[in-house]
N, C-alpha and C positions, 0 to 999 in steps of 0.2 A: 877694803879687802873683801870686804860683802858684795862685793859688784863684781872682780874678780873671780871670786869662787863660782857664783852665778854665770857669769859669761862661760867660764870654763865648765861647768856640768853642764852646761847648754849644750857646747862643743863636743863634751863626750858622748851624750846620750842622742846628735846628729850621726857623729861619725859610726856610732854601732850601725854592723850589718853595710856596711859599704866598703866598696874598696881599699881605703882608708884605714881601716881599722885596724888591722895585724900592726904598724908599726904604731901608731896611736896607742893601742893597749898597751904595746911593752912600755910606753913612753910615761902616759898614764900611770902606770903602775911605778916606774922609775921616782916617781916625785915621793913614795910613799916609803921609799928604802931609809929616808930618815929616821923611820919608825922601828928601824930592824927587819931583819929578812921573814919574820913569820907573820909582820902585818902586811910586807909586801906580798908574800904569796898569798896571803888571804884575800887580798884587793885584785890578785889577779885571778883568782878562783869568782868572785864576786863578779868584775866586770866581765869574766866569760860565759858566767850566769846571766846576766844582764844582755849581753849581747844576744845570748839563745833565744832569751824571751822576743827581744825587737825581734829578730828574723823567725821567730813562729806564730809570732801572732799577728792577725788579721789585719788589724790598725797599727802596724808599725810607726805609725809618726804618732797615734795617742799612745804606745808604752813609751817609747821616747819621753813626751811629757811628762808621763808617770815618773821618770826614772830621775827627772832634773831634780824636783826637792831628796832626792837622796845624796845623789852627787854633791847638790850644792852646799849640802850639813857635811858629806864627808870630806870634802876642799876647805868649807872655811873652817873648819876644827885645825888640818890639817896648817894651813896659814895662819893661823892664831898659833899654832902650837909651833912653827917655823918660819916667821916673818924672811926667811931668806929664802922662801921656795917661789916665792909671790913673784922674782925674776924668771926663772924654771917655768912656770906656769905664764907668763905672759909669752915666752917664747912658745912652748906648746900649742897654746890656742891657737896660735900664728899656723904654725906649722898644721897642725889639723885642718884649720878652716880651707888652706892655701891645697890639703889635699882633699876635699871632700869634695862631689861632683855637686854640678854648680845647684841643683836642687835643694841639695843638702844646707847648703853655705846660707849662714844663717847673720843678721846682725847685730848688734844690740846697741839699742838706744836708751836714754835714763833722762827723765822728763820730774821735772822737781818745781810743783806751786807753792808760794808761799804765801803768809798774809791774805788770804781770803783771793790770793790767785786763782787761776786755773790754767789747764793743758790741755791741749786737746794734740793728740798726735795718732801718726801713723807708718807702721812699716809694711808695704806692699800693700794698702789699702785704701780708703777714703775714711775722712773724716767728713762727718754730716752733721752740723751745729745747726740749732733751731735760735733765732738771735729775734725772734718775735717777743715783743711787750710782754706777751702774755704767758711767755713761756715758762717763765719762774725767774728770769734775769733781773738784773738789778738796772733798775732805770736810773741816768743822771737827773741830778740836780733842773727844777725848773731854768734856772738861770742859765745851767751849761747849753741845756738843751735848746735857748734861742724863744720858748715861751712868753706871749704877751698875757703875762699874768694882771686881771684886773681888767683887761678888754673884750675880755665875754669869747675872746678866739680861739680856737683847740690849738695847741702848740705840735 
């Protein structure tokens, strides 16, 4: 549900200030009528607050950012508090992402190392791994690594 809620304040806090948004916000707000009508209009007074800020300020895509840990506490309360809205909300996302201009349209990816794993990932970027000796990585085993140990030869 924690990846949910996250993807979803993603989606909301893209779609502020776009095209998008007029039916997105009622829609948004709709998920929250569970809660009764006076948390719904306060989610919609909130998210038209929220939206004003993206379209006044400078850095529209850093308030965006700003705005995702709020969204994303106030979705997953909400889906903790209504494990049946989590359908509601997958459709949503859908629907927003499917309207926002392709700028906007954003992905989400979840990259999980275990055991002394690692990940190296990328959305719309490069990954640059340094995979030198020296670099702090963990060397195999002499043996793996094909080493004539005992004949005096660097392996």
């Amino acid at each position: 549900m924690t990846t949910l809620a996250l993807t979803g304040a993603t989606t909301v806090g893209a779609a502020m200030a776009t095209d998008a948004w007029g039916t997105s916000r009622t829609a948004v707000a709709g998920l929250f009528r569970r809660e009764g009508q006076d948390r719904q209009t306060a989610i919609e007074a909130q998210l038209d607050s929220d939206a004003d800020l993206v379209a006044q300020d400078d850095d529209a895509e850093g308030a965006r950012r700003d705005l995702v840990p709020i969204w994303h506490r106030r979705l997953a309360t909400l889906l903790r508090q209504y494990p049946g809205a989590a359908d509601d909300l997958r459709v949503l996302i859908a629907e927003m992402q499917a309207a926002l201009p392709p700028a906007q349209q954003q992905g989400v990816q979840t990259n999980i190392a275990r055991d002394n794993g690692q990940v190296f990932a990328s959305q719309g970027g490069n990954v640059l791994v340094d995979t030198r000796p020296d670099s702090g990585r963990l060397r195999p085993p002499p043996s793996a690594a094909g080493s004539d140990e005992g004949s005096g030869q660097a392996g």
